[in-house]
N, CA, C and O atoms as a GROMACS GRO file, in nm:
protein
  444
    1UNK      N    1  16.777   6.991   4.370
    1UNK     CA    2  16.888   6.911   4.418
    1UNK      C    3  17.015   6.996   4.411
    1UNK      O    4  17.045   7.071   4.318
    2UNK      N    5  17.082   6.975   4.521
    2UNK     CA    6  17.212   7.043   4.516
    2UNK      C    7  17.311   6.991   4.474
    2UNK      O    8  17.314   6.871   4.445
    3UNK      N    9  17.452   7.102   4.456
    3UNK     CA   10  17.520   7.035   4.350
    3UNK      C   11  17.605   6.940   4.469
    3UNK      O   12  17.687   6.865   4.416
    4UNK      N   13  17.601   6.934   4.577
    4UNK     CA   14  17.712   6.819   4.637
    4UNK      C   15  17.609   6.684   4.658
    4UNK      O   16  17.647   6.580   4.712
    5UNK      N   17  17.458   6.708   4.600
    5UNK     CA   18  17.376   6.589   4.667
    5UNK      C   19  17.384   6.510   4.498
    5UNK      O   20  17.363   6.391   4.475
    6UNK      N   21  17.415   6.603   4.410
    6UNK     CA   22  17.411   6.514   4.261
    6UNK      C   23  17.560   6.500   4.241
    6UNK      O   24  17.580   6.478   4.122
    7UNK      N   25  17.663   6.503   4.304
    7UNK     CA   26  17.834   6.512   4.268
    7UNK      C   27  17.780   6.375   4.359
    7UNK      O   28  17.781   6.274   4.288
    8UNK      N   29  17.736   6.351   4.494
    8UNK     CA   30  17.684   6.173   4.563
    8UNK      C   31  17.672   6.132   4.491
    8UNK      O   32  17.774   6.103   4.428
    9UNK      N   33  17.565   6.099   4.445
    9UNK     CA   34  17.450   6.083   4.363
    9UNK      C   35  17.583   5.982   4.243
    9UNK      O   36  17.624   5.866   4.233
   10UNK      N   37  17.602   6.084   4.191
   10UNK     CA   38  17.733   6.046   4.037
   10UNK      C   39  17.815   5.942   4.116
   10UNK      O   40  17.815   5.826   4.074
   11UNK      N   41  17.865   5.965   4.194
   11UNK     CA   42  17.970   5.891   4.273
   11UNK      C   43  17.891   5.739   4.255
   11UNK      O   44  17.900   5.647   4.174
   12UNK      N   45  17.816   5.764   4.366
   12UNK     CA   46  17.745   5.597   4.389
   12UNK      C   47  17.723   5.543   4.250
   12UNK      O   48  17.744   5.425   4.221
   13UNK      N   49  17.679   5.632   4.165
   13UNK     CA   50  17.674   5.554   3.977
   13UNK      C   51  17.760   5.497   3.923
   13UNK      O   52  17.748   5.390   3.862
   14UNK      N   53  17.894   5.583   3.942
   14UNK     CA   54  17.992   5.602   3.886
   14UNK      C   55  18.071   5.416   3.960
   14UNK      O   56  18.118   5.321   3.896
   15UNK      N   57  18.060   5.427   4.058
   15UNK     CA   58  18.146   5.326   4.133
   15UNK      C   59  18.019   5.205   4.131
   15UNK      O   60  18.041   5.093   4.177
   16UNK      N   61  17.918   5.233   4.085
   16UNK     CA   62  17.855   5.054   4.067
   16UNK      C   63  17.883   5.017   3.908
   16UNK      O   64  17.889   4.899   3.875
   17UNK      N   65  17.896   5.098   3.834
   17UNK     CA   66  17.941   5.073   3.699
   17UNK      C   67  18.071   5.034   3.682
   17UNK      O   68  18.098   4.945   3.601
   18UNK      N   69  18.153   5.087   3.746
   18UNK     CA   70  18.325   5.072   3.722
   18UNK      C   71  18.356   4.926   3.768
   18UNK      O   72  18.461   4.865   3.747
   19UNK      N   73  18.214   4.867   3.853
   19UNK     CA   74  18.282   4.724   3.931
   19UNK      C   75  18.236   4.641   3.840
   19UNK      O   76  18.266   4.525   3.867
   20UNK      N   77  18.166   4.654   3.730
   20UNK     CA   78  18.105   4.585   3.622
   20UNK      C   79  18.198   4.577   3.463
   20UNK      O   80  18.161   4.506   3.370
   21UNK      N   81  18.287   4.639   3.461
   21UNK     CA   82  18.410   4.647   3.365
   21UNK      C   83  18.454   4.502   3.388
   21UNK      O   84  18.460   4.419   3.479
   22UNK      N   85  18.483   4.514   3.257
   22UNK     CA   86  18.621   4.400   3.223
   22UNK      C   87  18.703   4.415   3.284
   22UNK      O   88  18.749   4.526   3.314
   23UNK      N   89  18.753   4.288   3.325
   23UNK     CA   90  18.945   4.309   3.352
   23UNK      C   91  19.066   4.399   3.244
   23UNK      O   92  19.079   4.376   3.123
   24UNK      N   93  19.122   4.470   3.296
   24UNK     CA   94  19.254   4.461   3.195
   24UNK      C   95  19.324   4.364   3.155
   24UNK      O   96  19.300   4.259   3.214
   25UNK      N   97  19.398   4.359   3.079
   25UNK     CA   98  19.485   4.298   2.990
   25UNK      C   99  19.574   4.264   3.125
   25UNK      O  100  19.566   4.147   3.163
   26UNK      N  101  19.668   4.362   3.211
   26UNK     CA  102  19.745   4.302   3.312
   26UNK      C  103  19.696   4.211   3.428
   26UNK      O  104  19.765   4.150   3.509
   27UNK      N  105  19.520   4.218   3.415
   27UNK     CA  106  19.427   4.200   3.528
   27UNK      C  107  19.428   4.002   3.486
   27UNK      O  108  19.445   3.901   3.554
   28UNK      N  109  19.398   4.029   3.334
   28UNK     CA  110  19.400   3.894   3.265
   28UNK      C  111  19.522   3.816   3.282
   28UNK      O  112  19.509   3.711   3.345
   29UNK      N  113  19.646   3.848   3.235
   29UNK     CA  114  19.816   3.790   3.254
   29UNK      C  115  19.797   3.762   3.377
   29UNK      O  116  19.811   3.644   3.406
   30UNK      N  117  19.761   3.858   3.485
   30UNK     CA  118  19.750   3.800   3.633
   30UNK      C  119  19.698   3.678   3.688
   30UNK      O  120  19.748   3.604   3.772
   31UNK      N  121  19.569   3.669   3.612
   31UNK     CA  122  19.492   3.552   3.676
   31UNK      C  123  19.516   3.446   3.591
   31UNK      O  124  19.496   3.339   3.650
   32UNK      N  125  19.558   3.430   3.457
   32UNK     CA  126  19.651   3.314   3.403
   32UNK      C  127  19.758   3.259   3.440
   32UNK      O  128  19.796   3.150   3.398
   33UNK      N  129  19.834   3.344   3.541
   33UNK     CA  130  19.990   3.327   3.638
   33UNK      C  131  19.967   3.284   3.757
   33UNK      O  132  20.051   3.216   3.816
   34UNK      N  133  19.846   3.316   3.812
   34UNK     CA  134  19.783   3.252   3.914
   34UNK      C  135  19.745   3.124   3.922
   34UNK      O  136  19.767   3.043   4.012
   35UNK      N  137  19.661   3.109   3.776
   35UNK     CA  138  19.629   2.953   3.784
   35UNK      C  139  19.694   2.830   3.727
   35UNK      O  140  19.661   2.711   3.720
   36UNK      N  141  19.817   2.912   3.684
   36UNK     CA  142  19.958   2.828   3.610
   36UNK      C  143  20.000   2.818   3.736
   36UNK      O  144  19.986   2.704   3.780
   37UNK      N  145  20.062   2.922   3.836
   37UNK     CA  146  20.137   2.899   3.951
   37UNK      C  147  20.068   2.794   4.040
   37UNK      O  148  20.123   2.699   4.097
   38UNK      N  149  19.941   2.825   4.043
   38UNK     CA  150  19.851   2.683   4.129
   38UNK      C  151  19.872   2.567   4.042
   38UNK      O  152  19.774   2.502   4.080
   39UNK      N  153  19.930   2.492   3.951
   39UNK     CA  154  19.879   2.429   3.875
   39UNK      C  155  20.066   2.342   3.919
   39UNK      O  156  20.095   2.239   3.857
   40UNK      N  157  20.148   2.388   4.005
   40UNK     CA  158  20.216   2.352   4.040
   40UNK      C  159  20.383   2.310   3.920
   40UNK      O  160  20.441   2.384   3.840
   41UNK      N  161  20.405   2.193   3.951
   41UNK     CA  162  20.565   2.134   3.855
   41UNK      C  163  20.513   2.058   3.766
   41UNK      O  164  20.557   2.034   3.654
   42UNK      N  165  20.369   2.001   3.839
   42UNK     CA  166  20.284   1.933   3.698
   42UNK      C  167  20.281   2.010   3.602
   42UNK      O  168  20.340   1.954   3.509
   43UNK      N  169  20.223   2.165   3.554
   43UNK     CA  170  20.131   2.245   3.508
   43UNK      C  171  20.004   2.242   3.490
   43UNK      O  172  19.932   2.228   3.588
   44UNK      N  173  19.944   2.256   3.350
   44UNK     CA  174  19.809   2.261   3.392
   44UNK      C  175  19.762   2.340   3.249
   44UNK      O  176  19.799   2.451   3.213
   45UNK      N  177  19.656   2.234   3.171
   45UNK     CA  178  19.622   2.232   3.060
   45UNK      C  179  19.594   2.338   2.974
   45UNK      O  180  19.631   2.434   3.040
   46UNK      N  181  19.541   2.391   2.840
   46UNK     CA  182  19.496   2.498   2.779
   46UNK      C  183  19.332   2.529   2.870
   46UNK      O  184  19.304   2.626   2.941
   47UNK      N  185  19.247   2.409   2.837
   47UNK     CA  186  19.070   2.418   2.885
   47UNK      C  187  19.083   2.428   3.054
   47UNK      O  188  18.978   2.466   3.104
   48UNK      N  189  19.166   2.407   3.128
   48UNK     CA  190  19.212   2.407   3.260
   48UNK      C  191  19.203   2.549   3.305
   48UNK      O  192  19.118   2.590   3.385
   49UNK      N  193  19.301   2.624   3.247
   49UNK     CA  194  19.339   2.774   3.293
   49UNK      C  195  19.204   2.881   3.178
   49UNK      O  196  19.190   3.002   3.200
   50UNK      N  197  19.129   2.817   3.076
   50UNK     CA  198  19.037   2.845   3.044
   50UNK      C  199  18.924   2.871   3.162
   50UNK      O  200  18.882   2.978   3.206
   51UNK      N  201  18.892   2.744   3.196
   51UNK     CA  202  18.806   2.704   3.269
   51UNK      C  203  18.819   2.784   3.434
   51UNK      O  204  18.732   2.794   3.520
   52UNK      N  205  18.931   2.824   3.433
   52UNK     CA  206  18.924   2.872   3.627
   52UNK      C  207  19.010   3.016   3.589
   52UNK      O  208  19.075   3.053   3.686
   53UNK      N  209  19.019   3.073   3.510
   53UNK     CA  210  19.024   3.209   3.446
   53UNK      C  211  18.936   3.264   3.378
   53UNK      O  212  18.954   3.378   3.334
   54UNK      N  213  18.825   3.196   3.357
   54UNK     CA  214  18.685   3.206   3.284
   54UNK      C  215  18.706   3.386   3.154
   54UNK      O  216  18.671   3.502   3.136
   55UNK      N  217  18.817   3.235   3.088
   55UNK     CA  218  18.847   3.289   2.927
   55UNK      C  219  18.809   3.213   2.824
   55UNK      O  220  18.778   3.098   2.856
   56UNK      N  221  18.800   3.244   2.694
   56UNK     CA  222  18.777   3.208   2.605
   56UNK      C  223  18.938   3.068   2.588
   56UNK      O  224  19.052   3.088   2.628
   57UNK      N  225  18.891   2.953   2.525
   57UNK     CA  226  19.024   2.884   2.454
   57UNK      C  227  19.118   2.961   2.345
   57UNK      O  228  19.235   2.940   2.314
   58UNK      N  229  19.045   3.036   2.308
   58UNK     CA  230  19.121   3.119   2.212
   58UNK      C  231  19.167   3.214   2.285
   58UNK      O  232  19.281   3.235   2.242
   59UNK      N  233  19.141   3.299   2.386
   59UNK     CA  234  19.196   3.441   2.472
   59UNK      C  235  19.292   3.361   2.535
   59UNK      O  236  19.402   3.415   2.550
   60UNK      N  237  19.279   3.247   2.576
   60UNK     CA  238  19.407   3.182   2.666
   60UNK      C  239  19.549   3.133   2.577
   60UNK      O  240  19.665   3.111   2.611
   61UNK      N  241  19.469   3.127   2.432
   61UNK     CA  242  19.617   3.029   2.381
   61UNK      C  243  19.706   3.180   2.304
   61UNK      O  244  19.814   3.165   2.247
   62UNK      N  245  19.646   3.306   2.315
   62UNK     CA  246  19.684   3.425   2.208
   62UNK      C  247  19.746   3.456   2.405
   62UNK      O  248  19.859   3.409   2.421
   63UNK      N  249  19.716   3.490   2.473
   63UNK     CA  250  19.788   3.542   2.617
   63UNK      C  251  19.905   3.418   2.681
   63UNK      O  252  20.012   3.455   2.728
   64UNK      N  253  19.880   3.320   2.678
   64UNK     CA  254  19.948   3.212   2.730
   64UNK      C  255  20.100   3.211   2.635
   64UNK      O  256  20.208   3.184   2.686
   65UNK      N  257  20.077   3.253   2.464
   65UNK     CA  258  20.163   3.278   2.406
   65UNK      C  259  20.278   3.414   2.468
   65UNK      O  260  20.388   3.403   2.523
   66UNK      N  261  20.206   3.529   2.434
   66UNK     CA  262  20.264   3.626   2.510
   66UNK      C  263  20.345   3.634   2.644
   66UNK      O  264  20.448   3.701   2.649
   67UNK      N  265  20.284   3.544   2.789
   67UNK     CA  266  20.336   3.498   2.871
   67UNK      C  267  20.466   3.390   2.826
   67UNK      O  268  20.574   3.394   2.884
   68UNK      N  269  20.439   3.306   2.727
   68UNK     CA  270  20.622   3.190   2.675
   68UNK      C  271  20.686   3.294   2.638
   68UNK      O  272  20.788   3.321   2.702
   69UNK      N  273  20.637   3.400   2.505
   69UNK     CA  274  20.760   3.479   2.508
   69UNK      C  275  20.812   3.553   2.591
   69UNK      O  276  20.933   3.551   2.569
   70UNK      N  277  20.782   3.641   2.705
   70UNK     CA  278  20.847   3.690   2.806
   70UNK      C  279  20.866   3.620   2.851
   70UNK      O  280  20.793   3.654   2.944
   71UNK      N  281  20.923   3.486   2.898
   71UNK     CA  282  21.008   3.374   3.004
   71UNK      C  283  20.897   3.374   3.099
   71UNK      O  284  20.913   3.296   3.193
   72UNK      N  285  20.774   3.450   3.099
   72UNK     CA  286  20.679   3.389   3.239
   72UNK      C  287  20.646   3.275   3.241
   72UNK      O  288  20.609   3.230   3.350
   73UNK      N  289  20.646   3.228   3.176
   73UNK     CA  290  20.581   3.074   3.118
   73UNK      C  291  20.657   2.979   3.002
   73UNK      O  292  20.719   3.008   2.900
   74UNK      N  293  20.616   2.829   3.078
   74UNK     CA  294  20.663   2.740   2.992
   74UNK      C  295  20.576   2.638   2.927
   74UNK      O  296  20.495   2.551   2.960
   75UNK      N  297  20.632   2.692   2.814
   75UNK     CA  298  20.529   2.508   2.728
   75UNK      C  299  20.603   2.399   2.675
   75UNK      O  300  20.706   2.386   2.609
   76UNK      N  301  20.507   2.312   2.734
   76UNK     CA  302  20.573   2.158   2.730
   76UNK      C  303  20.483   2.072   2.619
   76UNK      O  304  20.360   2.075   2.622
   77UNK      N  305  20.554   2.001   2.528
   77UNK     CA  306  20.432   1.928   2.410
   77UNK      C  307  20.425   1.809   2.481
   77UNK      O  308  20.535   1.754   2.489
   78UNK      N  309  20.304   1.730   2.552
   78UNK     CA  310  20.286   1.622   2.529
   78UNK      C  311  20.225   1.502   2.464
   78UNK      O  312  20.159   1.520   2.362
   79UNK      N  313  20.236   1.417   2.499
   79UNK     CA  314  20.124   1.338   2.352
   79UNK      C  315  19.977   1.380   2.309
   79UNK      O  316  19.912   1.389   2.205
   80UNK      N  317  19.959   1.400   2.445
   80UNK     CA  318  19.818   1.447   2.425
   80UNK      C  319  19.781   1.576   2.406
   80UNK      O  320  19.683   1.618   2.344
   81UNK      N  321  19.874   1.645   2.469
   81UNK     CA  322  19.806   1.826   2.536
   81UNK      C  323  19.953   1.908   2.558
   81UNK      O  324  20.069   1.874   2.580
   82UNK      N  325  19.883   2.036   2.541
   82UNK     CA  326  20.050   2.135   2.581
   82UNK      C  327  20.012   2.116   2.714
   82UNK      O  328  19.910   2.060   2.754
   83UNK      N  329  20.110   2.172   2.786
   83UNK     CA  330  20.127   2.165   2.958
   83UNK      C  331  20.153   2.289   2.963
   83UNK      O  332  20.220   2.324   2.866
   84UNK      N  333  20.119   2.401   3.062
   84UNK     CA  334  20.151   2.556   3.040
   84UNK      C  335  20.242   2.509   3.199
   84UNK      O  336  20.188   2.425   3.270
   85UNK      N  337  20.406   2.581   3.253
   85UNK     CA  338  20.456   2.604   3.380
   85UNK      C  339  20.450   2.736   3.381
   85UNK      O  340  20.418   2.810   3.288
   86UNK      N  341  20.487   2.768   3.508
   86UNK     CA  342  20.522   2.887   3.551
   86UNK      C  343  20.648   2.907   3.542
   86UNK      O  344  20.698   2.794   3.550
   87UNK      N  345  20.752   3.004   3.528
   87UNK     CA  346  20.857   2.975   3.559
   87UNK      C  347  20.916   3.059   3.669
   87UNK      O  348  20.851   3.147   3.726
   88UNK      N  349  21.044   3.027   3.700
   88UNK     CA  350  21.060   3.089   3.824
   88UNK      C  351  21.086   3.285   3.790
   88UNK      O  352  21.113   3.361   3.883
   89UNK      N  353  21.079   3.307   3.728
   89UNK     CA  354  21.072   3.446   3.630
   89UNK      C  355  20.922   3.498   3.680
   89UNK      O  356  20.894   3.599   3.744
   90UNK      N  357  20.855   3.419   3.640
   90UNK     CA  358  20.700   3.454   3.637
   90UNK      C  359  20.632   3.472   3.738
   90UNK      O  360  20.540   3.554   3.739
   91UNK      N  361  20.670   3.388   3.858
   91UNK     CA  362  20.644   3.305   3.962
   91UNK      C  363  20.708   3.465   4.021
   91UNK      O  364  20.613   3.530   4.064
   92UNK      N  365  20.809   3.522   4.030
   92UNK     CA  366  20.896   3.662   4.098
   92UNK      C  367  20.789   3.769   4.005
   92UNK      O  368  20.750   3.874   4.055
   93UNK      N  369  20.760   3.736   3.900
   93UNK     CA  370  20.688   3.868   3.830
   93UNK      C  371  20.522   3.872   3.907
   93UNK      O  372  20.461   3.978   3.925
   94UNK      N  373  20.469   3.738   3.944
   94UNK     CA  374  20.342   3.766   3.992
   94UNK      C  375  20.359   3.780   4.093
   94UNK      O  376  20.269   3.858   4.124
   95UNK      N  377  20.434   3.754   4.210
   95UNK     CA  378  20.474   3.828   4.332
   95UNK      C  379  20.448   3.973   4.363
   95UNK      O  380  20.383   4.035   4.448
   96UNK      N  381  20.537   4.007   4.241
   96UNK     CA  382  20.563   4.176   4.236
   96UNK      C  383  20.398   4.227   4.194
   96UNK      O  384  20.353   4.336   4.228
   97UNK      N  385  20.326   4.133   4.121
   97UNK     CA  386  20.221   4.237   4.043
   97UNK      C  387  20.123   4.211   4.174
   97UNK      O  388  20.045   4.307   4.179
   98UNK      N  389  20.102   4.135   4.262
   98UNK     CA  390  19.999   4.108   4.343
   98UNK      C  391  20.022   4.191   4.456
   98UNK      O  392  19.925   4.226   4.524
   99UNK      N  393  20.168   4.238   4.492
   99UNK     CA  394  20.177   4.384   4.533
   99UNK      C  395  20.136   4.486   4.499
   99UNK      O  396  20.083   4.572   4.570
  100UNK      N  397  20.155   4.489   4.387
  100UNK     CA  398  20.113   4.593   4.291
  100UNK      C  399  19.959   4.617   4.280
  100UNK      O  400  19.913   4.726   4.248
  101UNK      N  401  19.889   4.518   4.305
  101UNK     CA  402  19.752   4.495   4.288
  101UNK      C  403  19.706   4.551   4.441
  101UNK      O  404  19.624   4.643   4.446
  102UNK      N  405  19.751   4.505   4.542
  102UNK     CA  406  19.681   4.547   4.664
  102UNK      C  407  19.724   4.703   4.705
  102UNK      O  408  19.658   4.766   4.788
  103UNK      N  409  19.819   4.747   4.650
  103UNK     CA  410  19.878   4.883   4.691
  103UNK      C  411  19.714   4.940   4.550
  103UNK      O  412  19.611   4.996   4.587
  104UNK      N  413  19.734   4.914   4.453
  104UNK     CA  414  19.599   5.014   4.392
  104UNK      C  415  19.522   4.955   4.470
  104UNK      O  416  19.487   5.044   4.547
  105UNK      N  417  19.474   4.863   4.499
  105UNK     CA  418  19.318   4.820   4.582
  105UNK      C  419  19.306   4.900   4.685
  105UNK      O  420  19.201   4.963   4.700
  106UNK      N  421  19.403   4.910   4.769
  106UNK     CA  422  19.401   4.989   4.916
  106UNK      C  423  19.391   5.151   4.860
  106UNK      O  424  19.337   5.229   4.938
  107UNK      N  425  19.438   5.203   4.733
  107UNK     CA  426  19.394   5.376   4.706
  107UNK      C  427  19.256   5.375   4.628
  107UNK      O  428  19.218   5.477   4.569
  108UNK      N  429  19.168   5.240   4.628
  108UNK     CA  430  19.053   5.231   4.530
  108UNK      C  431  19.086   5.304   4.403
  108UNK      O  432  19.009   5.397   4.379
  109UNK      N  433  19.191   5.283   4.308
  109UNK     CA  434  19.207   5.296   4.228
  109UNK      C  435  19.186   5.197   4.071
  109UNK      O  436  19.266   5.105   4.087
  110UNK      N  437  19.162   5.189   4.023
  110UNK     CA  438  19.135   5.065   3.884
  110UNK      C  439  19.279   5.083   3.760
  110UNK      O  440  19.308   5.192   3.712
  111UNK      N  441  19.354   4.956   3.725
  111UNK     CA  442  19.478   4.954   3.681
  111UNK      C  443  19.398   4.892   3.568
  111UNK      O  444  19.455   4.855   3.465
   0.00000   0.00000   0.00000
C-alpha cells in the first residue's frame, strides 16, 4: 500500500470517528440557548431543555447556572418550577455563535 492510499485510508477513519465525539462545552451553551430561545416569553422548564438538549438534569442546572451569570439567561422562581428566559443579551450572543458555527461548518473544521 502506498503512502497516499494509507494518508485516504486515515482520512476516511479519522473523519468517521471525529463525527462520533461529544459536543463541546460552547456546542452545549449553544443548544441550551436554542431551546431557551424556542421556549419563547413563557420560558421553558429545567426537564424541558433536559429533555430536547438530551442532557443530564444535573449538566443542565450546573450550565443553565453559568448561562444566569453571564446575563444570557434568566431565572424565574415559580410555585412549582424555575422558568429558564433567554435574554435579549443571549438571544444577540446566539445569533453571533450560530454564525460562528456555520463559518467553521463551511471550513469542516470542529470548535
Amino acid at each position: 500500500m502506498g503512502f497516499k492510499t494509507f494518508l485516504l485510508n486515515y482520512m476516511d477513519v479519522y473523519h468517521a470517528l471525529s463525527k462520533q465525539q461529544y459536543r463541546s462545552e460552547m456546542g452545549i451553551l449553544g443548544d441550551i440557548l436554542d431551546v431557551t430561545a424556542d421556549g419563547g416569553r413563557e420560558g421553558i422548564i429545567i426537564s424541558a431543555i433536559s429533555r430536547k438538549a438530551n442532557l443530564s438534569h444535573y449538566a443542565v442546572i450546573d450550565k443553565c447556572s453559568k448561562l444566569v451569570d453571564a446575563g444570557l439567561m434568566r431565572a424565574i422562581q415559580t410555585n412549582r418550577n424555575k422558568i429558564y428566559q433567554i435574554t435579549e443579551k443571549g438571544l444577540a450572543f446566539f445569533q453571533e455563535f450560530k454564525r460562528f458555527q456555520g463559518l467553521v461548518d463551511s471550513m469542516n473544521l470542529r470548535y
